[in-house]
N, C-alpha and C positions, 0 to 999 in steps of 0.2 A: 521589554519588547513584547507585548500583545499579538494575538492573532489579527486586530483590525489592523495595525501599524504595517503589518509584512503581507495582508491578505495581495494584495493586489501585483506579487511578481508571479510570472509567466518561469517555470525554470527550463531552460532549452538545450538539449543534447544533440549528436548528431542523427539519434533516430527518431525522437521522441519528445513534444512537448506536453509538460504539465502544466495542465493550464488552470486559473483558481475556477473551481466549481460553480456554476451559476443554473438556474430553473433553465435556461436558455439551451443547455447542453441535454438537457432532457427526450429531446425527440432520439440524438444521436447515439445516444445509450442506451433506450428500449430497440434501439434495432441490433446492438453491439452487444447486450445482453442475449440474443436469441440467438447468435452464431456459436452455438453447443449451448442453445438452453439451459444455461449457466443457473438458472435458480432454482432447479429441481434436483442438484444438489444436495442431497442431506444433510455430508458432511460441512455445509460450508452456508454463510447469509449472503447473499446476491439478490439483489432487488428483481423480483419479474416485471416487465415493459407496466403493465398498470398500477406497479406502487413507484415507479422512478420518479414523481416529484415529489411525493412524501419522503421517498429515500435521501432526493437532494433537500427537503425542504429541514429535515432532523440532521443530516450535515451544517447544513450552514448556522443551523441554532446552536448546536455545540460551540462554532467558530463564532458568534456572537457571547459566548461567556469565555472566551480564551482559552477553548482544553483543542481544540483543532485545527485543520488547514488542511479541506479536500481540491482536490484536484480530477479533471477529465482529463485522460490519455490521447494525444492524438497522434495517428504515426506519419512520422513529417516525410514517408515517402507518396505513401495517399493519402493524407490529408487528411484521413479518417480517423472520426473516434474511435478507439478500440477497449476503451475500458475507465477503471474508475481509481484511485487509490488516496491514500489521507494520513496526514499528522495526527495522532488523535491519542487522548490518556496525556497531554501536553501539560504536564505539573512543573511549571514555569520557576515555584520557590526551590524545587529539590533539583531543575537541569536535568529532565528525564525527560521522555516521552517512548509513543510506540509507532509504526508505522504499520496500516495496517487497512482493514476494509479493501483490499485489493482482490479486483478480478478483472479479467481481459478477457475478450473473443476469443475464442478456443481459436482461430485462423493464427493467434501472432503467439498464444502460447509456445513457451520454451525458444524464442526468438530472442533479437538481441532488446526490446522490451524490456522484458521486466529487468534483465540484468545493469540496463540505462536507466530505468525507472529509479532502482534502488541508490543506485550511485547518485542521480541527481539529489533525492531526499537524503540521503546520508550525509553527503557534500552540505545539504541546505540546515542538515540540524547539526552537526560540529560544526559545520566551519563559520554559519550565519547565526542562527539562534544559541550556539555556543553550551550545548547539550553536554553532559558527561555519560548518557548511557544512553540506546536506542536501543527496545524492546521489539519482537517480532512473536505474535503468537496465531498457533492455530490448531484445529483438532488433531487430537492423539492419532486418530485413524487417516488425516487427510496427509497421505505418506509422498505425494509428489511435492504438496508442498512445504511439507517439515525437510525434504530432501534439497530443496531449491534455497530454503534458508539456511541449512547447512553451507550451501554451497558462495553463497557469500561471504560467509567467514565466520557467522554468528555461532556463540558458544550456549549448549541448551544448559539454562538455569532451572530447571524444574517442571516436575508437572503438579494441576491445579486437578484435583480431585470431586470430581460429581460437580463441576462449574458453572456449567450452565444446562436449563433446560431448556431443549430446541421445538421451534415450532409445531415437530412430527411428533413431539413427547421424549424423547430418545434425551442420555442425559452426556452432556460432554464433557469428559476430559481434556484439559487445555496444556499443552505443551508451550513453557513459555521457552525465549531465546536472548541473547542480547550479544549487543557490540558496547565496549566502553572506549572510551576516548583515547584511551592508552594503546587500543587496539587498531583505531583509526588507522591512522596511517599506511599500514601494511592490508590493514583490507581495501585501503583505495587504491592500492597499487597492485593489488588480487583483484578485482573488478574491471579495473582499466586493462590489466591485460588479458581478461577475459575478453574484454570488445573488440580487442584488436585482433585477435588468432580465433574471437568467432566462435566461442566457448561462449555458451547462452546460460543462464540459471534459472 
């Protein structure tokens, strides 16, 4: 199963649809990017409102050689987009990938979002693409959300030493995480009942 074979489900929760990423979603996200000027961030890559179609256009090239599947966040109570997030690092012969490229409107942060977010992608890579491990990484220093992936159940594998260099020059270490399939299970049922008592991640 390919990226092009699955590109075109909609995954639908009860707060939150992901919906597959398209040029079209573009305007909705240089507005959704600016609600806490999300890309002036150091720690972190967020497209600003005048690179968001090059941002979607190197998305969907990735999903044309099979390593991705981005998705626009829309919150199905207003209707609005509120963010971006993506399958991506999708190594199909070894049953791995990462979930990753995620950022939201500072308004739905630490809402029930992201924690409906992950569960639908989690839910879509065991239980659909049939994955044995799901990666989650991000700066050494970006401590909300190294604390957010804790909090879904993911166990830190390691960190990646002088990683990358970021656009300011500054050089990142990368804290990677993961869930394995053996693990599944009980983090769906740690997620789920985070939604229901209202516990956000």
């Amino acid at each position: 199963m390919n990226a092009q074979e699955v590109r075109n489900n909609a995954l639908v929760g009860e707060h939150v649809v992901l919906e597959p990423l398209t040029l079209a979603h573009s305007p909705a996200l240089s507005i959704a990017v600016c609600d806490g000027d999300l890309w002036q961030l150091w720690y972190t890559k967020v497209p600003s409102p005048e690179d968001m179609n090059d941002y979607i256009k190197q998305a969907l090239s990735d999903e044309q050689k099979g390593e991705s599947l981005a998705f626009a966040v829309r919150d199905r109570h207003s209707g609005e987009i509120v963010g971006c997030t993506r399958i991506c690092h999708w190594q199909q012969s070894h049953r791995r990938l990462e979930i990753g490229h995620t950022w939201y409107a500072k308004s739905v942060q630490r809402t029930a979002v992201n924690t409906e977010c992950k569960l639908l992608l989690l839910c879509y890579a065991f239980e659909t693409l049939d994955v044995i491990a799901v990666e989650f990484r991000t700066h050494i220093h970006n401590e909300v959300s190294r604390q957010a992936i804790c909090r879904l159940g993911a166990n830190q594998d390691g960190i990646l030493r002088n990683h990358q260099i970021l656009a300011n020059g500054t050089i990142r270490d990368t804290v990677v995480y993961s869930i394995i399939d053996s693990e599944w299970s009980d983090v769906k049922k740690g997620l789920q009942a985070k939604l229901q008592v209202g516990v956000q991640s």
